[in-house]
C-alpha positions as CSV (number, residue, x, y, z in Angstrom):
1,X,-9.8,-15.4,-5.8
2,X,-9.1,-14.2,-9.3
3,X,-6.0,-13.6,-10.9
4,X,-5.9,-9.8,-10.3
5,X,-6.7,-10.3,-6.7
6,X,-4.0,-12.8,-6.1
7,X,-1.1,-10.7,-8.3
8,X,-2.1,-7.4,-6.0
9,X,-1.6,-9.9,-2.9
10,X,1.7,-10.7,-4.1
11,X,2.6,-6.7,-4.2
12,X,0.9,-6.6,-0.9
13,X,3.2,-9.3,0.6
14,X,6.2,-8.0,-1.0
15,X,5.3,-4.4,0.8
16,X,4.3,-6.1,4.0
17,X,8.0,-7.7,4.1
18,X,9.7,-4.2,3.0
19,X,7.7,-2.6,5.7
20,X,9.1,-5.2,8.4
21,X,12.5,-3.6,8.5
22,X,11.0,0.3,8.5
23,X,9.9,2.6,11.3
24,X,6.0,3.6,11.4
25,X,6.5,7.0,9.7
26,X,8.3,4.9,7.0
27,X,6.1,2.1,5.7
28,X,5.1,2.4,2.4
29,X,1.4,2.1,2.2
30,X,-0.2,-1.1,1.0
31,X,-2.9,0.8,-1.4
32,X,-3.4,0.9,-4.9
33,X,-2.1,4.6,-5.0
34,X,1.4,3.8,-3.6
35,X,3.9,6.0,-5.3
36,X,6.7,3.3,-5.4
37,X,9.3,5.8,-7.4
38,X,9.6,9.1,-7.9
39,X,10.0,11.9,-5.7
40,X,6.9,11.2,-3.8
41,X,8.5,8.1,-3.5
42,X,9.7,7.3,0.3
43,X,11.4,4.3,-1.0
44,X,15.6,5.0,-1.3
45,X,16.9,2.6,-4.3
46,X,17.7,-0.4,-2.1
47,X,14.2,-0.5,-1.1
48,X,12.6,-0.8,-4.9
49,X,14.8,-3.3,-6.1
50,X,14.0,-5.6,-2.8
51,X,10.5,-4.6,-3.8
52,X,10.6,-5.5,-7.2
53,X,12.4,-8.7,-7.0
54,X,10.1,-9.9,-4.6
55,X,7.1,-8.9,-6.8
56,X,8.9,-10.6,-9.9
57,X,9.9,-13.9,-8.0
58,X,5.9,-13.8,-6.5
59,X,4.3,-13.6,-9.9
60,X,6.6,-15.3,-11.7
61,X,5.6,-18.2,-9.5
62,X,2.0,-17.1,-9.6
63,X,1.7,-17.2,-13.5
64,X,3.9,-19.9,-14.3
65,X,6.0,-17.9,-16.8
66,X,8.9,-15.1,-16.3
67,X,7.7,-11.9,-15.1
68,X,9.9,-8.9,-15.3
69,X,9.0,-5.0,-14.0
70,X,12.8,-4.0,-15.5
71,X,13.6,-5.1,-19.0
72,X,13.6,-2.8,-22.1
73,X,10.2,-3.4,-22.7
74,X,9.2,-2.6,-19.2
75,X,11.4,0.4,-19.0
76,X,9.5,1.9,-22.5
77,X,6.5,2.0,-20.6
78,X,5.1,5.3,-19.6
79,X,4.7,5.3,-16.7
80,X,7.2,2.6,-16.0
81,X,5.7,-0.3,-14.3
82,X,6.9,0.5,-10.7
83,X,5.7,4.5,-10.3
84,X,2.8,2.6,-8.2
85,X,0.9,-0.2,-6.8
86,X,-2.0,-0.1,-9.9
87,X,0.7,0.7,-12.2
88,X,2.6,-2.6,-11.4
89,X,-0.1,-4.6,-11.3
90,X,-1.7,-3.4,-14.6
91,X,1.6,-4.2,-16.2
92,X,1.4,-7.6,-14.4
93,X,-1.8,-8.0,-15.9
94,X,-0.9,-7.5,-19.4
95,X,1.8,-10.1,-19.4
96,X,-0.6,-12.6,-17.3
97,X,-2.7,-11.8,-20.6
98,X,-0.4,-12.4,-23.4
99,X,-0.1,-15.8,-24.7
């Protein structure tokens, strides 16, 4: 499995777990077009941060250093690393790629 594949299992998971405690109508999709935040976003505020420290802790552990989707220099980004699935794991990707 390569890196990317195993990072966007992490998000997976980390939906897959958020999803255990919703209804059917709503589970946040497990796709790389997920809105995550935003107003298309069916995630309240509770939800994200759950979301996003389970994708930090999962990485983190994955990559062997600190990952982080809400520091400064993630919150400078445009979009900000958690609008959506591909968004979060391109950021992911960058810091899996810088030395």
């Amino acid at each position: 499995m390569s890196k990317k594949d195993a990072i966007l299992e992490v998000i997976y998971e980390a939906i897959a777990d958020l999803n255990d405690d919703k209804s059917e109508d709503e589970k946040v999709a497990a796709t790389m077009d997920a809105i995550l935040f935003g107003p298309e976003s069916g995630l309240d505020s509770l939800d994200l941060v759950s979301l996003i420290v389970d994708v930090e802790g999962g990485a983190s552990d994955l990559l062997d250093k600190s990952v982080s989707l809400s520091d400064d220099n993630a919150m400078d980004q445009d979009p900000v690393p958690f609008t959506s699935v591909a968004s979060m794991l391109d950021y992911i990707m960058g810091l899996a790629d810088e030395k």
